[in-house]
C-alpha positions in Angstrom: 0.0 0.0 0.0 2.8 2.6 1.4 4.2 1.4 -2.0 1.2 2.1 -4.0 0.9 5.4 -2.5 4.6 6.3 -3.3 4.2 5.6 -7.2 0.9 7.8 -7.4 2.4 10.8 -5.6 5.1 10.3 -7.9 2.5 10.2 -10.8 0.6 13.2 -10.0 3.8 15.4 -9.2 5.0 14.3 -12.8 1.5 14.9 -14.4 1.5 18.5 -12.5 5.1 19.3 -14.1 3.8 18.3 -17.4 1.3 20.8 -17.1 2.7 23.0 -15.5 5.0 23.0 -19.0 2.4 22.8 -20.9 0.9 26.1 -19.7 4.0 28.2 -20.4 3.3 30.5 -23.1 4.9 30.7 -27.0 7.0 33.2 -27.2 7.1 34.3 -31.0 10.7 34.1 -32.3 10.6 36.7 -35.4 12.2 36.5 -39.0 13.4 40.3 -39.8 14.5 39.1 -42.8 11.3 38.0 -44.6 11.0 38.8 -47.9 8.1 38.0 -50.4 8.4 36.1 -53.6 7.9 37.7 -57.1 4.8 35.3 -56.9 3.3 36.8 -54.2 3.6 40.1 -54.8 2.2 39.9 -58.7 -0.7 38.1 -57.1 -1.8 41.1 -54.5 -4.5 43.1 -55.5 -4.1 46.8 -55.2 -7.4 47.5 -53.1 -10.5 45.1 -52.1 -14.1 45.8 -53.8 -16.1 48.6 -51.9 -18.9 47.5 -49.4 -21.3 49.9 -49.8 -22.2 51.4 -46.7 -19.7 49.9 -44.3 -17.0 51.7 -42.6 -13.7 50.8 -44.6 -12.1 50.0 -41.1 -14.1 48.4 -39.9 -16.4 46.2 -42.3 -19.2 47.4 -40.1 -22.1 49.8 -40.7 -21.0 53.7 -41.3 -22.5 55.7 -38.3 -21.1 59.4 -39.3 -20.7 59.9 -43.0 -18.8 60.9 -45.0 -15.8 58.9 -44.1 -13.4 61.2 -43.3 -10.5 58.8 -41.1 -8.7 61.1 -38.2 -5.7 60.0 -36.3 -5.1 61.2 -32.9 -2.0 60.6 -31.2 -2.6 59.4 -27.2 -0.2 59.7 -24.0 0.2 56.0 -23.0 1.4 56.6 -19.2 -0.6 55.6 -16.4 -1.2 59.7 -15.5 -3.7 59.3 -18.0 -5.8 56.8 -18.1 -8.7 56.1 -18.6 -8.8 57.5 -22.3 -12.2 59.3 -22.9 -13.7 59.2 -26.5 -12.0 55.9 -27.8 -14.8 53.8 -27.6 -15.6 55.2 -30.9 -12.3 54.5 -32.6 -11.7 52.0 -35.3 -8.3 50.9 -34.9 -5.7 51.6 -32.1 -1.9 51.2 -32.5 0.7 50.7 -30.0 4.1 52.2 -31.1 7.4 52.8 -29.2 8.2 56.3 -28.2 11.6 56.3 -26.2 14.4 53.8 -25.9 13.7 52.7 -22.3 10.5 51.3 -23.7 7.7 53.6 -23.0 5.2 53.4 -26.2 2.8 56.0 -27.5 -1.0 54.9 -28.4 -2.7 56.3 -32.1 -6.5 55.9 -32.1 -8.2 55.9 -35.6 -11.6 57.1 -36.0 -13.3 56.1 -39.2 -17.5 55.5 -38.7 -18.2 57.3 -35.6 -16.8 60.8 -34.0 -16.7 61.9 -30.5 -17.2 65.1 -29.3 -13.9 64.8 -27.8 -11.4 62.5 -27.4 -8.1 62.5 -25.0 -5.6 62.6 -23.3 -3.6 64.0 -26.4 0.3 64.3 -26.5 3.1 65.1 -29.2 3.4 63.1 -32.6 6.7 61.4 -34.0 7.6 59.8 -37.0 6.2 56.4 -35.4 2.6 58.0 -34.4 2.9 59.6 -38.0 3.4 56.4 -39.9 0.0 55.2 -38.5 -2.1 58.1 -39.9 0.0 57.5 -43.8 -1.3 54.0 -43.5 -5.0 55.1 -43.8 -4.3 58.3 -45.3 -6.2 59.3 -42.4 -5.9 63.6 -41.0 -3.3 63.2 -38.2 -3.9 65.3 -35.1 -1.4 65.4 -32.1 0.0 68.1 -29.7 2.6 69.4 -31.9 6.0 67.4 -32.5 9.3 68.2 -31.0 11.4 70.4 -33.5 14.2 68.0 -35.4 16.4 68.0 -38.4 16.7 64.6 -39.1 14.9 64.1 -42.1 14.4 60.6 -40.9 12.1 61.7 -37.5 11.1 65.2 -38.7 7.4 65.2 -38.6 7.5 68.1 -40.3 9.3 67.1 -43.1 7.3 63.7 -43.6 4.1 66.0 -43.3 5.7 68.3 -46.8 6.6 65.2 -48.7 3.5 62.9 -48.1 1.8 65.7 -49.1 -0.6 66.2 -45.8 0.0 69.7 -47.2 -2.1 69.7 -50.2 -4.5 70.1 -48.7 -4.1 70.1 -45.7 -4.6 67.2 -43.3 -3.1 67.9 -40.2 -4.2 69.9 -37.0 -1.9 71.0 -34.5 -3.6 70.8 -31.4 -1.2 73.1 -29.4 -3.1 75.9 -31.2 -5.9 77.9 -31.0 -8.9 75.5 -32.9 -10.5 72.0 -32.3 -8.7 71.2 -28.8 -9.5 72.3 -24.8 -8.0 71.6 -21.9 -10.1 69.5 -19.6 -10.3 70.3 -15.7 -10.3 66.8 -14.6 -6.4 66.5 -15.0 -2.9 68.5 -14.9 -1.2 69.4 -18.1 0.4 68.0 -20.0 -2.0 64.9 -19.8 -5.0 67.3 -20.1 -5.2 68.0 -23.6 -8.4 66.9 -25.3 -9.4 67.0 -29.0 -12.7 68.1 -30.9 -12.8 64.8 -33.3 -16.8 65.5 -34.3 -15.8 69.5 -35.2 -12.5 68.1 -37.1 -14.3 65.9 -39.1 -17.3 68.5 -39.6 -14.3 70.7 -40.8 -12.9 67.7 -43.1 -16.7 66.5 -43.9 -17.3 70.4 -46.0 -14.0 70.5 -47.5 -15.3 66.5 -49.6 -18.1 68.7 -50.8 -18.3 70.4 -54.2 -18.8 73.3 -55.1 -17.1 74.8 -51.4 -14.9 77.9 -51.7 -11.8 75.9 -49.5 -10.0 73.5 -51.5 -11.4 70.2 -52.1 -10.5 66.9 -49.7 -10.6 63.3 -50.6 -10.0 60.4 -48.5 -8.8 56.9 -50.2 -10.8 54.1 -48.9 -8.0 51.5 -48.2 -10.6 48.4 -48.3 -8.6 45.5 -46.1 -11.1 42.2 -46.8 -13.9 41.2 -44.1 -14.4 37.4 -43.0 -18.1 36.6 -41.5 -16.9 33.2 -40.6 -14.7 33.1 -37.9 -11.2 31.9 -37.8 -10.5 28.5 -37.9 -7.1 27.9 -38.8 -3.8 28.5 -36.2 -3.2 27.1 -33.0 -5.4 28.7 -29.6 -4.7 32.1 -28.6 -6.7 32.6 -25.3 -4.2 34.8 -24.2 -1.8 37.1 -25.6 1.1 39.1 -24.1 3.5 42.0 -25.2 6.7 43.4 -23.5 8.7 46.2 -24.8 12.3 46.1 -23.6 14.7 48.8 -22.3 16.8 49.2 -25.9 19.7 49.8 -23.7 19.6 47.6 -21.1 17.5 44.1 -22.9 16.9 42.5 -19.3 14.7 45.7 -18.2 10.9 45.8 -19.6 8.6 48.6 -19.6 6.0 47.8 -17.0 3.6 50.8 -18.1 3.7 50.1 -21.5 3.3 46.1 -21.1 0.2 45.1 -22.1 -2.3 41.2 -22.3 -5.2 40.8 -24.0 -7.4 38.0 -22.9 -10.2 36.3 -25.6 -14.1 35.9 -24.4 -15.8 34.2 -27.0 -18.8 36.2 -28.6 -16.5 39.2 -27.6 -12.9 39.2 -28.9 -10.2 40.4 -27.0 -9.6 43.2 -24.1 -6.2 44.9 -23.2 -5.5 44.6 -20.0 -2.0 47.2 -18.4 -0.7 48.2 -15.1 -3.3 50.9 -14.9 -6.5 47.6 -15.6 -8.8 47.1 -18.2 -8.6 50.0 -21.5 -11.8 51.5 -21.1 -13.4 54.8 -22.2 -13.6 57.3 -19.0 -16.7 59.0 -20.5 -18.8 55.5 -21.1 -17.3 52.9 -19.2 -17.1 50.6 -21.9 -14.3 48.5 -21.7 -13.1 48.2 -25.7 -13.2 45.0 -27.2 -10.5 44.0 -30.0 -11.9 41.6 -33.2 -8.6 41.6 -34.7 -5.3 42.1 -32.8 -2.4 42.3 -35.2 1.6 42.8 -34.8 3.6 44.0 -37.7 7.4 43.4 -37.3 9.6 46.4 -38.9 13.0 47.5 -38.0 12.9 50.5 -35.8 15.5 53.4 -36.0 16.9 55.8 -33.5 18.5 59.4 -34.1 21.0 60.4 -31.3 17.9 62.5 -29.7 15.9 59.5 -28.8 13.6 59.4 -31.5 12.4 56.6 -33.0 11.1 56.0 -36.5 10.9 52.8 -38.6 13.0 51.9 -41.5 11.7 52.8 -44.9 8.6 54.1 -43.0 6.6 50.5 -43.0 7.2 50.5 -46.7 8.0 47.2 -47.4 7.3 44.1 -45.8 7.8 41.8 -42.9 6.5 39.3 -40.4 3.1 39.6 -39.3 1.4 37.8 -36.4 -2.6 37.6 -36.3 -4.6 37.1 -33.7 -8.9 36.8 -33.9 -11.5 34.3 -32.7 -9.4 33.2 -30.1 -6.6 31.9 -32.8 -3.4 32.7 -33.9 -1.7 32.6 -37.2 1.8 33.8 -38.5 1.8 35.4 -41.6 3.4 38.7 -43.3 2.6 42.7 -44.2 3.3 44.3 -47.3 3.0 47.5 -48.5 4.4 49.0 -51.6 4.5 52.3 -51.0 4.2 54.9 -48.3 1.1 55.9 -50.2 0.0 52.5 -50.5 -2.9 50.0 -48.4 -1.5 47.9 -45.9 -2.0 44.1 -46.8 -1.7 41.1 -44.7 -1.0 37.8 -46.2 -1.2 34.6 -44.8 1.5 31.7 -45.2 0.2 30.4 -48.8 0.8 34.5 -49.9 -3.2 34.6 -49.9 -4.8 37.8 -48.6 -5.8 37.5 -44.8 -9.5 38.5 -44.1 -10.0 40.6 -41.0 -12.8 39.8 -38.5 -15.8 42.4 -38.8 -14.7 45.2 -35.7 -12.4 47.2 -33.9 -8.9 46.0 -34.3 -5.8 46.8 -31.8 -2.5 47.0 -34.0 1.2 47.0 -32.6 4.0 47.6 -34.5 7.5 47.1 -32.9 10.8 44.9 -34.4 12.5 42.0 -32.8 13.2 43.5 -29.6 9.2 43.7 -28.7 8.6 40.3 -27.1 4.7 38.7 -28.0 3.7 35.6 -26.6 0.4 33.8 -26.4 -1.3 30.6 -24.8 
């Protein structure tokens, strides 16, 4: 019997370190040097057909028309949260702001536009790469002056020509910004989104005496079955390391998402759930993607990415509680994003709001 007990005790404490293994996480090993075949890239389609009445972003009903897609850069430090006015945005991307690995957030508004929408902070060539790849207006607080033409805001804003006409709104001005009363400066900055797409919404008009607008609808394609293929991804994780010292990670900026079936995924941080201070929702991802880019640094700390996510690289997918590796591509800086799965075949997004990260092999992602 005392023998008999011995060889079960031994069973279960081997059965517990097997799943104890089994529950550690994948950690996603990248490829930075991915490159697409002639083959693939003959066979991708320069935009997707139009679905009449459904938000290009979102492959969901249009709610404020005309579509007129606004960027807005967001503080991503725990001083601010909770966000107000993001429950209404379409897509929300994560992108690395200083070396020690604090991150900025970019919310995209597409179908529906708050009144306002905060706390709002200073662009960079990162946050600015978000708004070329919807052609979307970009509004931020400003940018910090620079001459390199590689993280001059300013210089990227000429040549992409957000100039003609105009597309961008400076909220350190006079127009379409306040400062609210429930927190200090600098995290107080909030931004009129419905008056800057009233102001965008005239300018698509004929016949107005301001010169004329026109937003490109970059059409990604919309499953309505969900995904089957991948392995389970309950659960995903991302770390962005200290670029000067790797064993370090940026606890503010670390972020999970966790999968409820029926609901897609929520971000959860150090500071809890991401949820809109004015409604309470707590936002709800369909789609959460990772591109994979290499990311620059000038001497002054600023980050941009290499060739300005022209290109391609590795892509990671993550909807319906599944993951799937696969790649981005995007031929010009003018040009749609398109994902591709590992056949070179264009990957359909899930119908909703979709959280996007872009970061380069030193951004850890994991999932179980």
């Amino acid at each position: 019997m005392k023998k008999w007990k011995g060889l079960l005790s031994a069973f279960l404490a081997f059965m517990f370190c097997l799943s104890a293994a089994a529950a550690e996480p994948t950690v996603i090993q990248p490829d930075m040097n991915l490159q697409l075949s002639q083959e693939v890239l003959a066979g991708i389609a320069p935009s997707n057909p139009e679905e009449e009445g459904l938000c290009p972003l979102t492959g969901l009903p249009m709610v404020d028309e005309p579509y007129t897609p606004i960027s807005l850069v967001l503080d991503d430090s725990p001083e601010v949260f909770p966000h107000w006015g993001v429950a209404d945005a379409d897509w929300i991307a994560q992108v690395p702001l200083r070396r020690d690995g604090a991150t900025r957030l970019v919310a995209v508004y597409g179908s529906r536009y708050p009144e306002q929408a905060g706390g709002v902070r200073s662009a960079r060539m990162t946050t600015f790469s978000v708004a070329t790849l919807f052609t979307a207006a970009a509004a931020s607080g400003c940018w910090p002056p620079n001459f390199m033409p590689n993280v001059n805001v300013e210089y990227w804003i000429d040549e992409l020509d957000y100039n003609k006409p105009i597309r961008y709104y400076n909220l350190l001005g006079t127009k379409y910004r306040e400062r609210v009363s429930f927190l200090p400066e600098p995290w107080n900055l909030s931004a009129h989104i419905r008056e800057i797409h009233d102001s965008l919404a005239k300018r698509i008009k004929k016949g107005t005496t301001a010169k004329p607008i026109k937003f490109e609808s970059r059409f990604f394609r919309f499953a309505d079955e969900p995904l089957s293929a991948g392995d389970a991804a309950a659960s995903v994780g991302f770390r962005f390391i200290n670029r000067d010292d790797p064993t370090l990670q940026n606890l503010n900026s670390a972020c999970t998402f966790a999968y409820t079936e029926g609901q897609g995924y929520t971000r959860d941080s150090s500071t809890g759930p991401y949820a809109d201070r004015d409604t309470g929702e707590v936002l709800s991802f369909a789609n959460v993607i990772v591109l994979r880019t290499p990311i620059e640094w000038e001497e002054t700390n600023y980050p941009y990415y290499l060739d300005q996510l022209k290109g391609c690289g590795q892509a990671e997918l993550f909807q319906s509680g599944r993951h799937i590796t696969g790649a981005w591509y995007r031929k010009g800086m003018k040009s749609r994003l398109v994902l591709l799965d590992d056949a070179g075949q264009e990957i359909p997004l899930q119908r909703g709001r979709t959280f996007l990260v872009i970061g380069d092999e030193f951004t850890s992602v994991s999932y179980e």
